[in-house]
N, C-alpha and C positions, 0 to 999 in steps of 0.2 A: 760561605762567607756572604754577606749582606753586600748588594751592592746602594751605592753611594749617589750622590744629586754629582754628574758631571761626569759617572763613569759613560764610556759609550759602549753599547750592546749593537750589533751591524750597525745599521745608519743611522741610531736614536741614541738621543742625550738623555741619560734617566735625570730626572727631574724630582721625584719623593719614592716613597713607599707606597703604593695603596690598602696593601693587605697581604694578610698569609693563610694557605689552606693546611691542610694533612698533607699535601703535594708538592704544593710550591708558594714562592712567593710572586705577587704581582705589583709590578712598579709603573705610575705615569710617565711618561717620555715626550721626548721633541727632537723632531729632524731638524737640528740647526741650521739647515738650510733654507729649506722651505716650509718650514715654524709649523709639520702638521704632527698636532697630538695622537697619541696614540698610546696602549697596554701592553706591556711586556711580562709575558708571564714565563718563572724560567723555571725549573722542574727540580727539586730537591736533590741533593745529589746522591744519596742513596739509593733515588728513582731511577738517573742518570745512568747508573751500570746495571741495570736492570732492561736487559733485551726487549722483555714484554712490557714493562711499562714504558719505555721508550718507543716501542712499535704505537704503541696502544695513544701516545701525547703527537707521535707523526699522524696518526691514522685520520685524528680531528681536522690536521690544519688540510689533509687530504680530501677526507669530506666536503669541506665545507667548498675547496675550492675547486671539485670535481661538481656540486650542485650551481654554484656562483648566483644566487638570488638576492634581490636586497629586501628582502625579510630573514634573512641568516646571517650571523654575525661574520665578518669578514677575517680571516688571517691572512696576512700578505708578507711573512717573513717567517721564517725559520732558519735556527742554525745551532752553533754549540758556541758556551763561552771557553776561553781559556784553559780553564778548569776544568773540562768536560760535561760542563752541568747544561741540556737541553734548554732551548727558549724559542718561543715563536711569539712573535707580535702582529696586535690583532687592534680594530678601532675600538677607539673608546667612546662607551654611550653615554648620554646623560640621562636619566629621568629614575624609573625603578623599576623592580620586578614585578612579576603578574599577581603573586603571590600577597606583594604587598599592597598592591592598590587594591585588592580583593579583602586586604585585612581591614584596609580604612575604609571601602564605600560600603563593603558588602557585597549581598545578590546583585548582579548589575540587571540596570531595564534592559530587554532585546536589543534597545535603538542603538546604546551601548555595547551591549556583546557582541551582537552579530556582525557589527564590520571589523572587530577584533581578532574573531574567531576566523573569517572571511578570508584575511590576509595572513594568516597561521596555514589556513586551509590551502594555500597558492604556494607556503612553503614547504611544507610537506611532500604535496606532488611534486612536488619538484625536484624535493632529495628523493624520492620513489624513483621517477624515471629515472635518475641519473643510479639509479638500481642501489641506495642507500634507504635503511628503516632507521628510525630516531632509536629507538625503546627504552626513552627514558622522560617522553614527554610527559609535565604536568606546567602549572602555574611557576614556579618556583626557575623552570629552564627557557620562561618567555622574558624578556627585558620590554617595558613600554617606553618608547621614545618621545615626548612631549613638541609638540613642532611651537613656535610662535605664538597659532590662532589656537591652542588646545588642541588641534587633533593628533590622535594617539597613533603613531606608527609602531609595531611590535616586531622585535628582534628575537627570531629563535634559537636559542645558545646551546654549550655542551652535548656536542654530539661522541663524547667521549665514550658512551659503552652502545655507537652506531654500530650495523650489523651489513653487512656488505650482502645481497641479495641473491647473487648468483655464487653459485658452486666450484666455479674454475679458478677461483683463488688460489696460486701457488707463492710458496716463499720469496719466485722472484721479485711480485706485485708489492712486498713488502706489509702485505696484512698477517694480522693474527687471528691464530684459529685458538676454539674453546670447546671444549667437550659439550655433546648434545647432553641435553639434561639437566642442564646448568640455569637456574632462575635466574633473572638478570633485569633488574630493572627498580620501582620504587613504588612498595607493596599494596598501596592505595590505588594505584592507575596504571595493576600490569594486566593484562590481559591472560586465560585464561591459560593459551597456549604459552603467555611467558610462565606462568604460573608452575605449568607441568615442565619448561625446559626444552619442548622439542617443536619441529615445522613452525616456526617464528617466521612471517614473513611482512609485508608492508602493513599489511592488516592489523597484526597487532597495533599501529599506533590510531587506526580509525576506534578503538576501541577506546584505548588512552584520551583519546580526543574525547570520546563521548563521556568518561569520567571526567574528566577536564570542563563538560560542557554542562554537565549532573553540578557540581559545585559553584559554577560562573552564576548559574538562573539560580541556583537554590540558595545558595551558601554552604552548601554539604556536600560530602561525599558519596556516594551512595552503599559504600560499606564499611564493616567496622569489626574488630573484635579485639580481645584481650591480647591476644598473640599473634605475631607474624605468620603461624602456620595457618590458624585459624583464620584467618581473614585469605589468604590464599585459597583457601576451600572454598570461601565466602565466592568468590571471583570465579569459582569451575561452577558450583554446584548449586547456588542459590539463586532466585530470579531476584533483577534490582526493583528497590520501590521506583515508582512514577514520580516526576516530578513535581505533578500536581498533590503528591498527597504528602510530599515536605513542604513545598511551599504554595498553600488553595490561592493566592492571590494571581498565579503565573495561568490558572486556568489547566484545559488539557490539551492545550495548543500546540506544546512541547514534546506530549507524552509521545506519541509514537517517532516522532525522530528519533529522538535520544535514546529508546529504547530499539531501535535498532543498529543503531552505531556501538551497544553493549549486547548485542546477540553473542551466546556462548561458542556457536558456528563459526568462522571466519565467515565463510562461503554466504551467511545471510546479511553480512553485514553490507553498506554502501561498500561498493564497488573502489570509491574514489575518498578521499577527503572531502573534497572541494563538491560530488554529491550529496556526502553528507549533511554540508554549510546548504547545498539547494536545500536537502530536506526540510532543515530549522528554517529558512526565508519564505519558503513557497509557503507553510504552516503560518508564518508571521500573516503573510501578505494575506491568506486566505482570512485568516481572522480579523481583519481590518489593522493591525499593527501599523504603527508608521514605523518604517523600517531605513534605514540611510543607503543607497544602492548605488552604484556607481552609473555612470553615463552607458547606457546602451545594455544595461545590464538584464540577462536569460539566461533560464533555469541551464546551467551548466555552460553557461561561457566564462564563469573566471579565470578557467585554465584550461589550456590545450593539450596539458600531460595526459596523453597516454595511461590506460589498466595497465599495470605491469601484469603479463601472464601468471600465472600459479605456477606452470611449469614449468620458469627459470626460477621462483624463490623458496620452492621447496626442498630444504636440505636434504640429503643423504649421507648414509654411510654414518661413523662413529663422532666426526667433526664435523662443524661448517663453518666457512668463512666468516670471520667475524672480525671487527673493529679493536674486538677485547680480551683479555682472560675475565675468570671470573671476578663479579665484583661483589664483595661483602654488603650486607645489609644489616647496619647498625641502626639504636636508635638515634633519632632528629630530636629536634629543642622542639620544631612546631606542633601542634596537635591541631586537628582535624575533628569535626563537630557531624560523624556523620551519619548517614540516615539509616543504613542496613538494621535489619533487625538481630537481634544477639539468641542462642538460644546453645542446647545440649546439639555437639556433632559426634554425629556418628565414630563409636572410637574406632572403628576399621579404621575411616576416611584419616581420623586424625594421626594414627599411628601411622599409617602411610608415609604421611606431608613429613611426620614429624622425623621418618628417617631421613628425609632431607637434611634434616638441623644437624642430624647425628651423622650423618656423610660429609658434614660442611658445604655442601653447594651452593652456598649463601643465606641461607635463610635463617635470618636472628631471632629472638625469642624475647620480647618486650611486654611485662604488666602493667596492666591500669596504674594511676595515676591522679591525684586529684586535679593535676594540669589536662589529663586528657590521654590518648594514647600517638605518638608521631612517630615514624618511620618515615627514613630517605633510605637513600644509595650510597655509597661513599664512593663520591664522582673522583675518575679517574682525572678529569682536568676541573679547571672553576672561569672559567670567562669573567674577566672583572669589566663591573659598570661601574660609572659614575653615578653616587646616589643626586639628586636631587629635590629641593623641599618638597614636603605634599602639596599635591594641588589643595587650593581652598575650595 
């Protein structure tokens, strides 16, 4: 049943409708008391009596407030309505997603990226320490918040198919487990090891990052293929282009950062996030870049989080701790412009991949297109913003 402008859900007066997912729907609200807005999103009810997807819509609002950064979107309620239909309410942003201001400007300049990236990079380690992996980062799960003077604060949302890093997760903790082997994430920006399903640990998302950070400076992805299998292979097997040789005007200022944040290794990659964002500045700064820095700012003091060791995030055994069951990989409306080169794979490699499709463990099967080829995730939650007009 729809809720209405005046019902009250805990301490908030739903005020409209915002929107509806495959999940849930999400409504504006106000604490009639002390008049602060806020998003309520309440969980379908079919979801509702669903153990694992209820684990799986507790697990975020636990996330996020197990990390508590103000570069992560905040949840500050949870509970059941009436009806037993799940809801937590979370703040509501205004301005747009990363995805979309990437559609309107473009490639952004460094001076641009890089304090974008910078503050992504501070929440990251942060959900790391607190022994949580995103693995579902790209542009599309950043929110940018528009201040007054135009500077852009970024919110990093749906932590819904999070992966809890340590091993001692039991049923009391209230998480879910998912079978190792299980792809999970959003086929353009998984890393190699989400690719194959097993030893996923923080690292995966320096990788994500660095596809994330391949499209920011380029405008591109740096792989591509007709198929979800294919492009998974793309991701173990293949070396990415350079930056400079999708977009000559960035120079090869870029290239070895970024190409190490996509090392197929865990092990070679930056140690840290917030390493990684040194590596892109230190390169700026070498090059003569004017680059925007913060007050007192050295190579590695944005953040004081802590490597998480290897030897708490490395799964064993048949399960691991995780945020999620599996999550389907259908196709997206968006398409993607990206750089990887296209070519005959190996039919071993591909009949491999492609007994994944044929086991279901997520992995969807999507053809070219005159629009392009796009693949998401089909998120277990949707964090709703407030859109706001484009900046001029």
């Amino acid at each position: 049943a729809e809720l209405h402008r005046g019902d009250v859900v805990g301490e908030y007066r739903v005020e409209s409708k915002l929107g509806e997912g495959g999940f849930g729907a999400v409504y504006g609200a106000v604490h009639p008391l002390i008049g602060k807005a806020a998003a309520i999103k309440v969980l379908h009810r079919q979801y509702s009596s669903s153990p694992q997807m209820v684990g799986r819509f507790a697990a975020e609002a636990r996330a996020v407030n197990q990390i508590r950064h103000r570069n992560i979107i905040d949840i500050f309620s949870f509970g059941a309505l009436p009806d037993g239909r799940q809801y937590y309410v979370m703040e509501l942003l205004e301005g747009m997603t990363f995805d979309r201001f990437l559609d309107e400007r473009g490639p952004l300049p460094p001076a641009v990226a890089l304090p974008i990236l910078r503050q992504m990079a501070r929440a990251l380690d942060a959900a790391h320490a607190a022994g949580i992996a995103h693995r579902d980062l790209k542009p599309e799960n950043i929110f940018l918040v528009m201040d007054g003077d135009g500077d852009i604060f970024p919110k990093l949302l749906d932590f819904g198919i999070a992966k809890l890093l340590h091993d001692d997760a039991s049923p009391e903790s209230g998480s879910v487990k998912t079978r190792t082997g299980t792809p999970m994430g959003t086929p353009y920006y998984m890393s190699p090891e989400q690719c194959r399903g097993h030893n996923v640990d923080h690292r995966t998302d320096i990788y994500s990052f660095g596809v994330m950070t391949f499209k920011v400076l380029t405008g591109q992805v740096p792989f591509d293929a007709p198929a979800v299998v294919e492009l998974l292979y793309r991701h173990l097997s293949e070396t990415p282009p350079l930056p400079s040789s999708v977009r000559p005007e960035l120079g090869t200022t870029f290239d070895a950062p970024v190409q190490r944040m996509l090392e197929k290794d865990p092990a070679r990659r930056p140690p840290t996030v917030t390493a990684a964002v040194d590596g892109l500045i230190e390169a700026a700064l070498a090059a003569g870049l004017s680059v925007p820095l913060p007050p007192g700012y050295s190579p590695g003091s944005m953040s004081s989080f802590p490597r998480l060791p290897i030897s708490q995030s490395r799964p064993s055994g048949d399960s691991v701790a995780s945020q999620t069951p599996a999550t389907l990989v259908t196709p997206g409306a968006r398409s993607e412009r990206p750089a990887g080169r296209r070519g005959a794979l190996p039919a071993l490699a591909l009949a491999a991949l492609g007994g994944l499709a044929l086991l279901g463990l997520g992995v969807g099967w999507v053809q070219h297109s005159r629009a392009g080829v796009g693949f998401e995730v089909t998120p277990a939650l949707e964090c709703w913003t407030q859109p706001t007009p484009s900046p001029s």
